[in-house]
GUKOLBA-705262 format. One record per residue (C-alpha): y, x, z; residue number from 1. Coordinates in steps of 0.02 Angstrom, whole numbers, always signed. Example, Ala and Ser with C-alpha at 12.3 -4.5 7.8 and 13.67 -1.06 7.14 Angstrom:
% GUKOLBA-705262
@north=-225&east=+615&up=+390&num=1
@north=-53&east=+684&up=+357&num=2
//
This chain:
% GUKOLBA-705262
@north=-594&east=+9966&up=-279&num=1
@north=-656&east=+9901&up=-462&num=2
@north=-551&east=+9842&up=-571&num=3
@north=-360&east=+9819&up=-558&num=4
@north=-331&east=+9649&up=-665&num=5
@north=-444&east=+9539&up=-775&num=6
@north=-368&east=+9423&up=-948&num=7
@north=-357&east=+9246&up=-923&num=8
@north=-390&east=+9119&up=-1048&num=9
@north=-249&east=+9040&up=-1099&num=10
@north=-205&east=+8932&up=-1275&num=11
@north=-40&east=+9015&up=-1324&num=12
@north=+19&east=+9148&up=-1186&num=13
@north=-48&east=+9281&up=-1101&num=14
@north=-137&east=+9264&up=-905&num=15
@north=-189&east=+9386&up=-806&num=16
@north=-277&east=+9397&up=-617&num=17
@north=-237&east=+9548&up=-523&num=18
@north=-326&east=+9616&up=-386&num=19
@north=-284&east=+9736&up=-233&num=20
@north=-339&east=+9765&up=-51&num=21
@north=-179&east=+9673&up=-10&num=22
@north=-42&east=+9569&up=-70&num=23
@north=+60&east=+9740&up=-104&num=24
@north=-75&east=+9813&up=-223&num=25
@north=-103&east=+9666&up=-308&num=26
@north=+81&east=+9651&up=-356&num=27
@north=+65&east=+9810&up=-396&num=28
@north=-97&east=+9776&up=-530&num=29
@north=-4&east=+9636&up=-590&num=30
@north=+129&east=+9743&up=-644&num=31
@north=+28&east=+9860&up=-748&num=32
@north=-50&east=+9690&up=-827&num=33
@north=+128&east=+9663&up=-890&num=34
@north=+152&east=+9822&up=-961&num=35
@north=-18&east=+9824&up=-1023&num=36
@north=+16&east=+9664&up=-1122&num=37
@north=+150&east=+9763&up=-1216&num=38
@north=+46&east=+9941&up=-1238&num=39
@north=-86&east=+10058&up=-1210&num=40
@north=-18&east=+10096&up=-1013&num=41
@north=-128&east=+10261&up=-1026&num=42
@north=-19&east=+10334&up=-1160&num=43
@north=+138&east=+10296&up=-1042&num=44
@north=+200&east=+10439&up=-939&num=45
@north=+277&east=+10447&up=-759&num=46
@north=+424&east=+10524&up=-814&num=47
@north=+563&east=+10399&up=-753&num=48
@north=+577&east=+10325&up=-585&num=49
@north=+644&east=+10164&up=-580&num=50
@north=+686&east=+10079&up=-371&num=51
@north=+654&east=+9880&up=-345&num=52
@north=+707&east=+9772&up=-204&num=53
@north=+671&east=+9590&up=-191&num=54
@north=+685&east=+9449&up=-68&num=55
@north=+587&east=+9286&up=-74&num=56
@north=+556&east=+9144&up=+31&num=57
@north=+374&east=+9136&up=-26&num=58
@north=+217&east=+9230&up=-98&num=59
@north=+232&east=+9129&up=-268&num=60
@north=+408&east=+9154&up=-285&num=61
@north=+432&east=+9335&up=-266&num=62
@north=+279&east=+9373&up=-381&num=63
@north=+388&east=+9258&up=-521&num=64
@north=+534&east=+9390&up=-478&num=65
@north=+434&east=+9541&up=-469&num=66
@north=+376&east=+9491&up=-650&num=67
@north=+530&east=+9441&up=-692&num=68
@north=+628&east=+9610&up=-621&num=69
@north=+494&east=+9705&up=-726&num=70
@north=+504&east=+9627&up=-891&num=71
@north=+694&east=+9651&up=-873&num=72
@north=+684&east=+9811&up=-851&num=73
@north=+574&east=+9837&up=-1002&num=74
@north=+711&east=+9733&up=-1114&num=75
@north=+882&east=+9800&up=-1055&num=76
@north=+820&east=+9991&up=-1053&num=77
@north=+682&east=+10006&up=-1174&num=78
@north=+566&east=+10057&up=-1042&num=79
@north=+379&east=+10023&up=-1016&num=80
@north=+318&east=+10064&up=-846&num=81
@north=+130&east=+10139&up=-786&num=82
@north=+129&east=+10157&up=-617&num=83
@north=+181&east=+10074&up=-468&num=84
@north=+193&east=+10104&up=-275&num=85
@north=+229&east=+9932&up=-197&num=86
@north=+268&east=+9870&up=+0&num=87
@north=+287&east=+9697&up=+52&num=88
@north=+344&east=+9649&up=+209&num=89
@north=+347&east=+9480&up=+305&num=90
@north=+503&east=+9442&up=+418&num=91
@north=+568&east=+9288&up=+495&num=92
@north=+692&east=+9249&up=+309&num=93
@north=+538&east=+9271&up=+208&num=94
@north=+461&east=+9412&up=+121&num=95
@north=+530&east=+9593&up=+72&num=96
@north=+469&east=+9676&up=-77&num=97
@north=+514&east=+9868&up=-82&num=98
@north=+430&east=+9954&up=-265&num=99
@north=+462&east=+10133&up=-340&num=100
@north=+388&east=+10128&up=-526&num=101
@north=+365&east=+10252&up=-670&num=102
@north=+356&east=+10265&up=-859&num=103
@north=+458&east=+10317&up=-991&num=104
@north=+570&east=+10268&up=-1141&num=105
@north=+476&east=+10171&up=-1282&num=106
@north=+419&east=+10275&up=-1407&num=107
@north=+349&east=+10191&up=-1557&num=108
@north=+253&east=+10368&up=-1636&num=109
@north=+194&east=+10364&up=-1455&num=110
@north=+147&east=+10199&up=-1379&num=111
@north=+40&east=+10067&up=-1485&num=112
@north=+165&east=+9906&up=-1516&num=113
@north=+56&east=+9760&up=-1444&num=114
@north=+128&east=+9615&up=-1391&num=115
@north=+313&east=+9551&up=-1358&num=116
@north=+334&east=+9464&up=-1174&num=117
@north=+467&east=+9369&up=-1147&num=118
@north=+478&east=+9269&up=-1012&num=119
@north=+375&east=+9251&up=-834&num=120
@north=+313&east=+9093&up=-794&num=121
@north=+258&east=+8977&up=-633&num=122
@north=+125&east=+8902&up=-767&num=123
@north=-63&east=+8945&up=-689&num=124
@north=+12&east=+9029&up=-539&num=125
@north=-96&east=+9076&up=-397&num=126
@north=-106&east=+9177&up=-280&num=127
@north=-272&east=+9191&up=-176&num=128
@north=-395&east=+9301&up=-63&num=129
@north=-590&east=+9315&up=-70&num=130
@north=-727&east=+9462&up=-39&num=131
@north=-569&east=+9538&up=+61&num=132
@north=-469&east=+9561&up=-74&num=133
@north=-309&east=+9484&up=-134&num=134
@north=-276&east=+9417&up=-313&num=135
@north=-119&east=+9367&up=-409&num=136
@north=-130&east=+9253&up=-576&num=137
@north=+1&east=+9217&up=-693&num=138
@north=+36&east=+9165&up=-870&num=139
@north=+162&east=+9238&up=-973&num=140
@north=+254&east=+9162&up=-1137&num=141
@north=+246&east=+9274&up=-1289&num=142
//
């Protein structure tokens, strides 16, 4: 498919554009961006499953809570994440967001400290489709 997410310029935070064959995979790029922000994802084993369920009334919104759910994750439980298996489904409320992801426990002799996240934004947010694939951008405050 190429590559998964490019860096976006941004002054102060971090941005990122993820790609995917669909919505679904993109969301599912953007959320090793994240992770990547905060470590080396490639040193960051599967070893913990963690189950996500969202609801949103749009595409912009639910990629702000997908973020969101992720980062929280990663500050209540010490947990940075390297894979994930996502499904988005549109209804007549909205949109349904169904995601299994992996990783494990920080480990600091383990996983490279990069850089703190900590919050999501709506600042830059897109969310677009060309050459048949989909793409999600966001900025994040560090």
């Amino acid at each position: 498919m190429g590559k998964k997410f490019e860096w976006v310029e941004h002054p102060s935070d971090v941005g990122f554009r993820a790609f995917g064959r669909d919505l679904a995979e993109a969301f599912a790029n953007a959320g090793l961006a994240l992770f990547e922000i905060m470590t080396d994802t490639g040193k960051v084993e599967p070893k913990e499953e963690v189950s996500i369920e969202l609801r949103s009334e749009s595409e912009t919104s639910l990629l702000y809570d997908w973020i969101d759910r992720l980062i929280a994750l990663h500050d209540s439980f010490n947990l940075l994440l390297s894979k994930f298996k996502v499904d988005i489904e549109r209804n007549r409320e909205g949109l349904r967001l169904k995601a299994k992801a992996w990783g494990e426990q920080f480990n600091p002799s383990k996983h490279p400290s990069r850089t703190a996240v900590k919050a999501m934004t709506y600042h830059m947010m897109e969310i677009g489709e060309e050459e048949g694939r989909v793409w999600v951008q966001d900025v994040v405050d560090i």
